[in-house]
C-alpha positions as CSV (number, residue, x, y, z in Angstrom):
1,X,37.0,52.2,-8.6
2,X,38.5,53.1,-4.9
3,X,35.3,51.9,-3.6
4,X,35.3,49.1,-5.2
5,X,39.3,48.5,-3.8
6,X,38.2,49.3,-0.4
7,X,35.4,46.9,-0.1
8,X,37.9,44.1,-1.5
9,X,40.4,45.0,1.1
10,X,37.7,45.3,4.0
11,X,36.1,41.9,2.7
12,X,40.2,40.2,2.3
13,X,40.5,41.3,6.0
14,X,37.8,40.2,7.4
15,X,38.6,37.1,5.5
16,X,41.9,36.7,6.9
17,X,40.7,37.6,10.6
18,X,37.9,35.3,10.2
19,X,40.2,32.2,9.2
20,X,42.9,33.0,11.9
21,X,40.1,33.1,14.4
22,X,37.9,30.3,13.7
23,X,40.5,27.3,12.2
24,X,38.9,24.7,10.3
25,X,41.2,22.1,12.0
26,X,40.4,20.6,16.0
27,X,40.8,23.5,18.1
28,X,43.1,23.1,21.1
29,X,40.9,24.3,24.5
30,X,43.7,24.9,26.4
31,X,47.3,24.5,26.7
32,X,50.7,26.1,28.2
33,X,50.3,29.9,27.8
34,X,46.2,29.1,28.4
35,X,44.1,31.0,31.5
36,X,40.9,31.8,32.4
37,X,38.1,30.0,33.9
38,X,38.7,26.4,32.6
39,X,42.0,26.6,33.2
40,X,40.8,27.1,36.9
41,X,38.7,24.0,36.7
42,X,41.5,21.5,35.2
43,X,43.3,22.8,37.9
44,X,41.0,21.9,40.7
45,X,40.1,18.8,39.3
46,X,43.8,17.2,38.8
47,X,44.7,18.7,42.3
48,X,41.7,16.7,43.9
49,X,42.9,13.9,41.9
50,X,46.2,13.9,43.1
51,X,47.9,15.0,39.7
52,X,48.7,18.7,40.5
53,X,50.1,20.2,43.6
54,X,50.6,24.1,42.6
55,X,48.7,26.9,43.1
56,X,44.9,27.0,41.6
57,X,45.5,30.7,39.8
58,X,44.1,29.8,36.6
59,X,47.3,30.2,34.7
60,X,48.4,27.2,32.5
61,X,51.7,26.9,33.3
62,X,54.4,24.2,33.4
63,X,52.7,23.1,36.4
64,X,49.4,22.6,35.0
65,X,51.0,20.7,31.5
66,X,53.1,18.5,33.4
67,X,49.9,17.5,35.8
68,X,48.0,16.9,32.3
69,X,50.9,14.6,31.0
70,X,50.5,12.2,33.8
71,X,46.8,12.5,34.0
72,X,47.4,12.1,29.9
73,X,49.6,8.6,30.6
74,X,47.4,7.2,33.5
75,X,44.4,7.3,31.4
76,X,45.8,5.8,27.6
77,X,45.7,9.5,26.1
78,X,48.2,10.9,23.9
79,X,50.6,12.4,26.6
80,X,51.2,16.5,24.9
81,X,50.3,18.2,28.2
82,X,47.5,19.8,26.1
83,X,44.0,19.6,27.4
84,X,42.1,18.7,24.3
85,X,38.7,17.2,23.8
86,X,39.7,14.2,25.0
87,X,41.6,14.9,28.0
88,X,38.6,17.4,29.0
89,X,36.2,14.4,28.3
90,X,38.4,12.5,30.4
91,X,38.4,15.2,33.0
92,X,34.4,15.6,33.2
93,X,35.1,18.7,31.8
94,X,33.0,19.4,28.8
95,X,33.7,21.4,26.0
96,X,30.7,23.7,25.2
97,X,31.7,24.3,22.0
98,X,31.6,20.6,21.0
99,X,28.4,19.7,23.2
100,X,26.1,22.4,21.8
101,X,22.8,21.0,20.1
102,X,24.0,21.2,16.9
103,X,27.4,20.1,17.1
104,X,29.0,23.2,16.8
105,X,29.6,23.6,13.5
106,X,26.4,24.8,11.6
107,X,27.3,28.0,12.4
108,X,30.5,28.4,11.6
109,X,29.6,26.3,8.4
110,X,26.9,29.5,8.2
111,X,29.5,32.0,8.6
112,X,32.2,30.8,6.2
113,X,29.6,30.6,3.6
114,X,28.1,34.2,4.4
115,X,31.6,35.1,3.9
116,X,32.7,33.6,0.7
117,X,29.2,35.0,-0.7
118,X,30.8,38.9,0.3
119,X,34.0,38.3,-1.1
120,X,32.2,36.8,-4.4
121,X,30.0,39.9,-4.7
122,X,32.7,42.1,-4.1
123,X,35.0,40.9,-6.3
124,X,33.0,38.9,-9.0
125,X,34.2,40.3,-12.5
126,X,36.9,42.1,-11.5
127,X,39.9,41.0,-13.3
128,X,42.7,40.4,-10.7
């Protein structure tokens, strides 16, 4: 019985951390609180464009949102300051995730189904 409780609480968290993780909704690629390496490169590419005229430190700041607003307006894109798929397209920036071979989603599709089948196993007769 405390096994059995124990491998329904391991398979609910790894539920939970796999949902918060991988949303089923658009993902946003990068927006104010963002950094890294493509923050780096929207940040080179709107200041050779003329957009952005801070620092290139790979931080998304109010700087960088502001920049993507007005590239956002220029260009007939929904102005949020958030560099989605679009406004990376836009950008020449390609998002991996979305240009893989597959599109991206079989495996998470995969993985979401290798979970639910756990959970079922796991929990499958039990009565709560």
């Amino acid at each position: 019985m405390k096994k059995r409780v124990i491998g329904m609480l391991l398979c609910a968290v790894l539920a939970s951390s796999y949902i918060i993780s991988h949303p089923l909704s658009t993902e946003v690629l990068s927006r104010y609180g963002s950094s890294g390496e493509e923050v780096v490169k929207i940040q080179e590419r709107l200041k050779n464009w003329g957009y952005y005229d801070g620092n290139i430190d790979g931080v998304y700041g109010v700087k960088t949102a502001e920049a993507i607003k007005k590239f956002q307006e220029k260009n007939g894109l929904k102005a949020d300051g958030i560099a989605g798929e679009k406004t990376l397209a836009s950008l020449g920036l390609a998002n991996t995730v979305a240009t893989s071979g597959n599109g991206g989603n079989s495996t998470q599709e995969g993985n979401v189904d290798l979970l639910a089948r756990a959970i079922n196993g796991e929990a499958r007769g039990e009565p709560y």
